[in-house]
C-alpha positions as CSV (number, residue, x, y, z in Angstrom):
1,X,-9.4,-22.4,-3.8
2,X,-12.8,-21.9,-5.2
3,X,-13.8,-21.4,-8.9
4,X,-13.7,-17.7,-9.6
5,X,-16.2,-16.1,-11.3
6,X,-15.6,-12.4,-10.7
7,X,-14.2,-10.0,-12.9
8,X,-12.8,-7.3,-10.3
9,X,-10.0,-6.3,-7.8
10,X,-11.9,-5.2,-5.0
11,X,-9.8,-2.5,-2.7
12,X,-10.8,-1.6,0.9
13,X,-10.5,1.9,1.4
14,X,-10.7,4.2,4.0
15,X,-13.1,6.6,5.3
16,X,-12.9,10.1,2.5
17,X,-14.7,12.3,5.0
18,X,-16.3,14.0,2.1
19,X,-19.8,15.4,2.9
20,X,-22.9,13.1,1.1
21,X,-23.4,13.7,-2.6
22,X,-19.3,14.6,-2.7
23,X,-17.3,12.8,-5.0
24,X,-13.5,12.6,-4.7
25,X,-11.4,13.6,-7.5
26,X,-10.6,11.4,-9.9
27,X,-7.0,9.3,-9.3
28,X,-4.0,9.9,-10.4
29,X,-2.8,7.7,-13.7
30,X,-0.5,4.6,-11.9
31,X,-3.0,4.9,-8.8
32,X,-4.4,1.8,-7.3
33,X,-7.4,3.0,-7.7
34,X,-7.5,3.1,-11.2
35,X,-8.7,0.9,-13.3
36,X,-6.0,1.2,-15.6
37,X,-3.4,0.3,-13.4
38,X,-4.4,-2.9,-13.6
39,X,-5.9,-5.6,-16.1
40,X,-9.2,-6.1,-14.5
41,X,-11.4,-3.3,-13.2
42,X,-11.3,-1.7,-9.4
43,X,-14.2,-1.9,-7.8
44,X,-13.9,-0.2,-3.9
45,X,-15.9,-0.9,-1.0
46,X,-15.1,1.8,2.2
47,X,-14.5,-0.1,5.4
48,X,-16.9,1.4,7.9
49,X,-14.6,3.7,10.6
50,X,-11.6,3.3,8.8
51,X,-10.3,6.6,9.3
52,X,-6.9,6.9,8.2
53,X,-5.5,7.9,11.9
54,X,-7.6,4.6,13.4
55,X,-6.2,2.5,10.6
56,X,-2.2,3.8,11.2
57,X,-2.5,3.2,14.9
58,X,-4.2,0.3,15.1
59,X,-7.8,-0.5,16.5
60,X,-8.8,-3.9,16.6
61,X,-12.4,-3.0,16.8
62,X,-11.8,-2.4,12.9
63,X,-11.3,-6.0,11.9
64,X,-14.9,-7.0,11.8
65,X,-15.7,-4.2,9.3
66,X,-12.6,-5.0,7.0
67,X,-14.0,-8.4,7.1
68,X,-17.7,-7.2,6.6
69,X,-16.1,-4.8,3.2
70,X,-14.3,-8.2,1.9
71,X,-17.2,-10.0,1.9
72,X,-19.1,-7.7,0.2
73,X,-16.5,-7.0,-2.1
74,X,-15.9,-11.0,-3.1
75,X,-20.2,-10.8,-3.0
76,X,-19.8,-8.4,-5.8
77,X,-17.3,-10.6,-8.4
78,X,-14.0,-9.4,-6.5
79,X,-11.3,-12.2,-7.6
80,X,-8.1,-10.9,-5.3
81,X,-8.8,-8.2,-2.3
82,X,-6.4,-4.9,-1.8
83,X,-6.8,-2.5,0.7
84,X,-5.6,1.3,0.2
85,X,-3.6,1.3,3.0
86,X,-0.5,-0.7,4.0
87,X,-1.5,-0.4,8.1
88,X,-3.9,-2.9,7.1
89,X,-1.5,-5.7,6.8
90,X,-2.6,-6.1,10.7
91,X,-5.8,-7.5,9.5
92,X,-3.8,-9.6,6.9
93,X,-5.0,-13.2,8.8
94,X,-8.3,-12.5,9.4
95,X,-9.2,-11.3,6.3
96,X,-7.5,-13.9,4.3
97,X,-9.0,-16.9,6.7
98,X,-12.6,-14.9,5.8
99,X,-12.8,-14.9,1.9
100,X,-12.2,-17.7,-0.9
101,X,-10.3,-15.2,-2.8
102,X,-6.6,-13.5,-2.6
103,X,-6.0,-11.1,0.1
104,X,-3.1,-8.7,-0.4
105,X,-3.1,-6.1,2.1
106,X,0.0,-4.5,1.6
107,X,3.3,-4.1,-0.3
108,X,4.9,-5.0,2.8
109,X,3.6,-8.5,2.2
110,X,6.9,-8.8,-0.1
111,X,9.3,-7.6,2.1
112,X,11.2,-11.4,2.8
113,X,11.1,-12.8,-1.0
114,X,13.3,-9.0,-1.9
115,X,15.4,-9.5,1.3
116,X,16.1,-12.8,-0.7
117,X,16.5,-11.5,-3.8
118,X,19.5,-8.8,-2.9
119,X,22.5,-10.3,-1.6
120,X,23.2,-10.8,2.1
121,X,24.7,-7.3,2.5
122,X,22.5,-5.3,1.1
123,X,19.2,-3.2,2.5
124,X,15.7,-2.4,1.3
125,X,14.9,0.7,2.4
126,X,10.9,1.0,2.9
127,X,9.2,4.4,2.2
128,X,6.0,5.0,4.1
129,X,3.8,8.2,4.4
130,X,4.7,9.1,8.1
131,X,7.7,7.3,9.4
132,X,7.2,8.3,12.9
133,X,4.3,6.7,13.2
134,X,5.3,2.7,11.1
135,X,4.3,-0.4,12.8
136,X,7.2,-2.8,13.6
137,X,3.9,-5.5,13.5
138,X,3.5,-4.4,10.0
139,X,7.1,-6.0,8.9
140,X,5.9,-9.5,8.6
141,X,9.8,-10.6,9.3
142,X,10.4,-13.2,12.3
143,X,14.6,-13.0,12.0
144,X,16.2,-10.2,13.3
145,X,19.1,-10.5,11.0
146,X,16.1,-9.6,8.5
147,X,14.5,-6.5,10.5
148,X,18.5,-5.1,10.4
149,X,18.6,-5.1,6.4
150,X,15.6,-2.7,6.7
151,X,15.6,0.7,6.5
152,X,12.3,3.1,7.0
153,X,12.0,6.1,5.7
154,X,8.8,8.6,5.4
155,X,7.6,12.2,4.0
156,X,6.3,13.9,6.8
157,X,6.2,17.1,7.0
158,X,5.9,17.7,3.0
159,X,2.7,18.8,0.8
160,X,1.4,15.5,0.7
161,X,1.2,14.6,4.5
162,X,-0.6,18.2,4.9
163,X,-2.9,17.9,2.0
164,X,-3.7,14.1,3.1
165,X,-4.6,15.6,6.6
166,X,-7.2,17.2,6.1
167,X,-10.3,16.6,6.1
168,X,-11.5,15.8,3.5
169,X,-7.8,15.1,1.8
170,X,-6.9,17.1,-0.6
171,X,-5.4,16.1,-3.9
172,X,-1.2,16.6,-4.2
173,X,0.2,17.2,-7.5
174,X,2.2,13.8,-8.3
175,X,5.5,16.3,-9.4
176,X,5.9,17.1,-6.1
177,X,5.0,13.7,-4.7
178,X,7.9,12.5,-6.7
179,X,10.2,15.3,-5.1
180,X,9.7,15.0,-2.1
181,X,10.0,10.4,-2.4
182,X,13.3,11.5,-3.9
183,X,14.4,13.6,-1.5
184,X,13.5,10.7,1.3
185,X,15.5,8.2,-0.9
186,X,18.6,10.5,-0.9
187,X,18.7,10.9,2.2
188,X,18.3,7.4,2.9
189,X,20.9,6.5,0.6
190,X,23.5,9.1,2.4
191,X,23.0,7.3,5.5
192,X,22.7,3.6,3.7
193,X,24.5,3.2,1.2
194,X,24.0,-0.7,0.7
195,X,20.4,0.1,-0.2
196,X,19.8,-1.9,-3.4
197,X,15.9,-1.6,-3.8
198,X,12.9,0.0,-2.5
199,X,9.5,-0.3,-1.4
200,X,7.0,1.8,-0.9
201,X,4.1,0.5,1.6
202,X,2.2,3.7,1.2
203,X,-0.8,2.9,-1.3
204,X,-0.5,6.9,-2.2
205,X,2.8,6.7,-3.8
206,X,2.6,4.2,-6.8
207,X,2.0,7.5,-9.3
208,X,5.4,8.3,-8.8
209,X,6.8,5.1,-9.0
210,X,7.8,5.3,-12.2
211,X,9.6,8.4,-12.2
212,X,11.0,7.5,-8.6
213,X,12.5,4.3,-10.4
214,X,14.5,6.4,-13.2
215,X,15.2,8.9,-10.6
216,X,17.4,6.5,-8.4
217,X,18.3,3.6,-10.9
218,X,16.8,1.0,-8.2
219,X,14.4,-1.4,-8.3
220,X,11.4,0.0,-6.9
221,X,8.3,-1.6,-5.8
222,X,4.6,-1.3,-4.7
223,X,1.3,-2.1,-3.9
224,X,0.4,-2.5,-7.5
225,X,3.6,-4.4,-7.9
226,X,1.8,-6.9,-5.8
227,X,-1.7,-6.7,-7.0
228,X,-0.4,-7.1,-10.6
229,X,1.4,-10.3,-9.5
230,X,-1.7,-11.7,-7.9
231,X,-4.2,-10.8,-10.9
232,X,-1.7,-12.6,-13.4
233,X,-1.6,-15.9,-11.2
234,X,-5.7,-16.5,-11.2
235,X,-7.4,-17.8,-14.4
Protein backbone atom coordinates (compact mmCIF):
# COMPACT_ATOMS: atom_id res chain seq x y z
CA UNK A 1 0.00 0.00 0.00
CA UNK A 2 1.09 3.48 -0.59
CA UNK A 3 2.65 5.98 1.94
CA UNK A 4 -0.15 7.78 3.58
CA UNK A 5 -0.08 11.15 4.08
CA UNK A 6 -3.62 12.20 5.01
CA UNK A 7 -4.95 12.95 8.21
CA UNK A 8 -8.75 12.05 7.65
CA UNK A 9 -11.49 9.28 7.61
CA UNK A 10 -13.29 10.22 4.64
CA UNK A 11 -17.17 8.89 4.78
CA UNK A 12 -19.45 8.64 1.75
CA UNK A 13 -22.73 9.80 2.51
CA UNK A 14 -25.82 10.01 1.00
CA UNK A 15 -27.93 12.53 -0.60
CA UNK A 16 -29.58 15.07 2.72
CA UNK A 17 -32.22 16.47 0.44
CA UNK A 18 -31.88 19.73 2.33
CA UNK A 19 -32.51 22.84 0.22
CA UNK A 20 -28.97 24.94 -0.70
CA UNK A 21 -27.59 27.08 2.06
CA UNK A 22 -29.33 24.28 4.67
CA UNK A 23 -27.14 22.67 7.07
CA UNK A 24 -28.12 19.43 8.80
CA UNK A 25 -28.07 19.31 12.41
CA UNK A 26 -25.20 18.55 14.16
CA UNK A 27 -24.61 14.53 14.95
CA UNK A 28 -25.33 12.75 17.66
CA UNK A 29 -22.17 12.10 20.22
CA UNK A 30 -20.95 8.14 19.17
CA UNK A 31 -22.10 9.05 15.47
CA UNK A 32 -19.91 8.26 12.60
CA UNK A 33 -20.01 11.38 11.67
CA UNK A 34 -18.35 12.83 14.34
CA UNK A 35 -15.21 13.57 14.73
CA UNK A 36 -15.00 12.46 18.11
CA UNK A 37 -15.89 9.13 17.47
CA UNK A 38 -12.92 8.55 16.14
CA UNK A 39 -9.01 9.55 16.52
CA UNK A 40 -8.58 11.30 13.30
CA UNK A 41 -11.04 13.83 11.94
CA UNK A 42 -14.29 13.01 9.48
CA UNK A 43 -14.22 14.63 6.63
CA UNK A 44 -17.59 13.59 4.18
CA UNK A 45 -17.90 13.79 0.61
CA UNK A 46 -21.91 13.17 -0.68
CA UNK A 47 -22.01 10.63 -3.40
CA UNK A 48 -23.89 12.21 -6.29
CA UNK A 49 -27.71 10.37 -6.41
CA UNK A 50 -27.19 8.46 -3.54
CA UNK A 51 -30.56 8.70 -2.18
CA UNK A 52 -31.10 6.57 0.60
CA UNK A 53 -34.02 4.45 -1.24
CA UNK A 54 -31.50 4.04 -4.53
CA UNK A 55 -28.66 3.10 -2.20
CA UNK A 56 -31.05 0.26 -0.13
CA UNK A 57 -32.28 -1.25 -3.31
CA UNK A 58 -29.54 -1.30 -5.33
CA UNK A 59 -28.63 0.70 -8.60
CA UNK A 60 -25.54 -0.04 -10.25
CA UNK A 61 -25.55 3.16 -12.11
CA UNK A 62 -24.40 4.44 -8.52
CA UNK A 63 -20.98 2.86 -8.54
CA UNK A 64 -19.19 5.33 -10.70
CA UNK A 65 -20.14 8.18 -8.40
CA UNK A 66 -19.15 6.18 -5.09
CA UNK A 67 -16.01 5.74 -6.92
CA UNK A 68 -15.84 9.52 -8.17
CA UNK A 69 -16.62 10.60 -3.92
CA UNK A 70 -13.53 8.13 -2.97
CA UNK A 71 -11.32 9.66 -5.08
CA UNK A 72 -12.02 12.87 -4.07
CA UNK A 73 -12.06 11.96 -0.67
CA UNK A 74 -8.40 10.07 -0.71
CA UNK A 75 -7.57 13.59 -3.08
CA UNK A 76 -8.31 15.37 0.04
CA UNK A 77 -5.82 13.43 2.85
CA UNK A 78 -8.53 10.58 3.48
CA UNK A 79 -6.33 7.58 5.03
CA UNK A 80 -9.32 4.67 5.27
CA UNK A 81 -12.82 5.33 3.34
CA UNK A 82 -16.48 4.67 5.23
CA UNK A 83 -19.55 5.11 3.75
CA UNK A 84 -22.80 6.06 5.99
CA UNK A 85 -24.67 3.36 4.79
CA UNK A 86 -24.20 -0.41 5.15
CA UNK A 87 -26.14 -1.04 1.47
CA UNK A 88 -23.06 0.15 0.16
CA UNK A 89 -21.08 -2.93 0.91
CA UNK A 90 -22.41 -3.79 -2.88
CA UNK A 91 -19.81 -1.36 -4.09
CA UNK A 92 -17.25 -2.89 -1.57
CA UNK A 93 -14.89 -4.29 -4.81
CA UNK A 94 -15.04 -1.58 -6.81
CA UNK A 95 -14.34 0.88 -4.53
CA UNK A 96 -11.60 -0.90 -2.79
CA UNK A 97 -9.82 -1.91 -6.42
CA UNK A 98 -10.17 2.21 -7.03
CA UNK A 99 -8.29 3.91 -4.13
CA UNK A 100 -4.71 3.22 -2.36
CA UNK A 101 -6.36 3.52 0.87
CA UNK A 102 -8.79 1.29 3.18
CA UNK A 103 -12.24 0.86 2.13
CA UNK A 104 -14.69 -0.26 4.80
CA UNK A 105 -18.10 0.04 3.64
CA UNK A 106 -19.97 -1.58 6.17
CA UNK A 107 -20.11 -3.31 9.56
CA UNK A 108 -21.25 -6.21 7.76
CA UNK A 109 -17.79 -6.56 6.47
CA UNK A 110 -17.21 -8.38 9.98
CA UNK A 111 -19.84 -10.70 9.94
CA UNK A 112 -17.48 -14.17 9.27
CA UNK A 113 -14.38 -13.20 11.81
CA UNK A 114 -17.67 -12.89 14.84
CA UNK A 115 -19.25 -16.11 13.33
CA UNK A 116 -15.74 -17.37 14.35
CA UNK A 117 -15.44 -15.96 17.33
CA UNK A 118 -18.87 -17.49 19.02
CA UNK A 119 -18.96 -21.03 19.19
CA UNK A 120 -20.51 -23.28 16.58
CA UNK A 121 -24.03 -23.05 18.13
CA UNK A 122 -24.47 -19.78 18.58
CA UNK A 123 -26.15 -16.80 16.32
CA UNK A 124 -25.34 -13.10 15.57
CA UNK A 125 -28.32 -11.52 15.15
CA UNK A 126 -27.86 -8.38 12.76
CA UNK A 127 -29.91 -5.22 13.38
CA UNK A 128 -30.65 -3.06 10.23
CA UNK A 129 -32.93 0.05 9.75
CA UNK A 130 -35.66 -1.77 7.61
CA UNK A 131 -35.46 -5.50 7.76
CA UNK A 132 -37.90 -5.94 5.00
CA UNK A 133 -35.97 -4.45 2.70
CA UNK A 134 -31.90 -6.30 3.75
CA UNK A 135 -29.86 -7.54 0.88
CA UNK A 136 -28.87 -11.24 1.17
CA UNK A 137 -25.84 -9.76 -1.32
CA UNK A 138 -24.93 -7.57 1.53
CA UNK A 139 -23.92 -10.84 3.82
CA UNK A 140 -20.54 -11.37 2.39
CA UNK A 141 -20.87 -15.23 3.67
CA UNK A 142 -20.26 -18.05 0.88
CA UNK A 143 -21.39 -21.17 3.40
CA UNK A 144 -24.73 -21.70 4.17
CA UNK A 145 -24.10 -23.30 7.40
CA UNK A 146 -22.88 -19.49 7.98
CA UNK A 147 -26.11 -17.58 6.48
CA UNK A 148 -28.14 -20.15 9.15
CA UNK A 149 -26.24 -18.69 12.36
CA UNK A 150 -27.74 -15.29 11.16
CA UNK A 151 -30.50 -13.69 12.38
CA UNK A 152 -31.96 -10.13 10.89
CA UNK A 153 -33.79 -8.07 12.59
CA UNK A 154 -34.98 -4.20 11.82
CA UNK A 155 -36.97 -1.08 13.32
CA UNK A 156 -39.46 -0.38 10.91
CA UNK A 157 -42.26 1.09 11.63
CA UNK A 158 -40.72 3.18 14.79
CA UNK A 159 -39.88 7.12 15.12
CA UNK A 160 -36.67 6.67 13.56
CA UNK A 161 -37.76 4.95 10.20
CA UNK A 162 -40.52 7.93 9.94
CA UNK A 163 -38.32 10.73 10.91
CA UNK A 164 -35.48 9.21 8.48
CA UNK A 165 -38.22 9.22 5.64
CA UNK A 166 -38.66 12.28 5.15
CA UNK A 167 -37.42 14.52 3.21
CA UNK A 168 -35.17 16.15 4.41
CA UNK A 169 -34.73 13.42 7.55
CA UNK A 170 -35.40 14.57 10.54
CA UNK A 171 -33.31 14.16 13.58
CA UNK A 172 -34.66 11.16 16.31
CA UNK A 173 -33.93 11.56 19.84
CA UNK A 174 -31.13 8.71 20.55
CA UNK A 175 -33.48 7.61 23.93
CA UNK A 176 -35.85 6.44 21.76
CA UNK A 177 -33.42 5.09 19.17
CA UNK A 178 -32.17 2.98 22.00
CA UNK A 179 -35.86 1.79 22.86
CA UNK A 180 -36.97 0.88 20.09
CA UNK A 181 -32.98 -1.35 19.11
CA UNK A 182 -33.98 -2.94 22.45
CA UNK A 183 -37.15 -3.82 21.75
CA UNK A 184 -35.83 -5.42 18.26
CA UNK A 185 -33.14 -7.38 20.34
CA UNK A 186 -35.83 -8.80 22.68
CA UNK A 187 -37.68 -9.92 20.45
CA UNK A 188 -35.03 -11.40 18.56
CA UNK A 189 -33.83 -13.03 21.58
CA UNK A 190 -37.45 -14.64 22.34
CA UNK A 191 -37.33 -16.23 19.07
CA UNK A 192 -33.25 -17.02 19.22
CA UNK A 193 -32.20 -17.65 22.08
CA UNK A 194 -28.55 -18.84 21.05
CA UNK A 195 -27.83 -15.19 20.04
CA UNK A 196 -24.51 -14.40 21.64
CA UNK A 197 -23.60 -11.01 19.93
CA UNK A 198 -24.81 -8.32 17.74
CA UNK A 199 -24.36 -6.19 14.97
CA UNK A 200 -25.78 -3.38 13.78
CA UNK A 201 -25.15 -2.63 9.93
CA UNK A 202 -27.19 0.50 10.13
CA UNK A 203 -24.63 3.54 10.19
CA UNK A 204 -27.57 5.45 12.22
CA UNK A 205 -27.44 3.28 15.19
CA UNK A 206 -23.79 3.49 16.78
CA UNK A 207 -25.25 6.48 19.38
CA UNK A 208 -26.99 3.87 21.03
CA UNK A 209 -24.53 1.39 21.03
CA UNK A 210 -23.40 1.96 24.16
CA UNK A 211 -26.48 1.86 26.08
CA UNK A 212 -27.77 -1.06 23.67
CA UNK A 213 -24.58 -3.03 24.98
CA UNK A 214 -25.48 -2.55 28.85
CA UNK A 215 -29.06 -3.06 27.99
CA UNK A 216 -28.58 -6.73 26.74
CA UNK A 217 -25.13 -7.85 28.33
CA UNK A 218 -23.91 -8.76 24.64
CA UNK A 219 -21.22 -7.97 22.71
CA UNK A 220 -22.38 -5.41 20.42
CA UNK A 221 -20.80 -4.09 17.31
CA UNK A 222 -20.73 -1.42 14.56
CA UNK A 223 -19.61 0.62 11.89
CA UNK A 224 -17.30 2.55 14.11
CA UNK A 225 -16.34 -0.80 15.59
CA UNK A 226 -14.80 -1.22 12.30
CA UNK A 227 -13.53 2.12 11.37
CA UNK A 228 -11.80 2.25 14.75
CA UNK A 229 -10.09 -1.00 13.91
CA UNK A 230 -8.90 0.17 10.62
CA UNK A 231 -7.65 3.74 11.85
CA UNK A 232 -5.49 1.98 14.64
CA UNK A 233 -3.82 -0.46 11.99
CA UNK A 234 -2.32 2.53 9.63
CA UNK A 235 0.71 4.50 10.78
Amino acid sequence: MASQTGKYLGILDLESGLPPGVTSPPPPKGSMLRSASFDLPVITETVEGAWADLVVRGDPALEQAYVAAAQRLVERGAVAISSYCGAAIRHQAALAAAVDVPVVTSSLLLTPMLLRQLPPAAKLAVLTFDSRSFGEDWLPLSDPADRSRIVIGGVEGGKLMRNETMCPPQPTEVADMESEIAACVARLRSANPEISALLFSCTLFPPATPTVRRMVGLPVYDITTLCRMTLQSIA
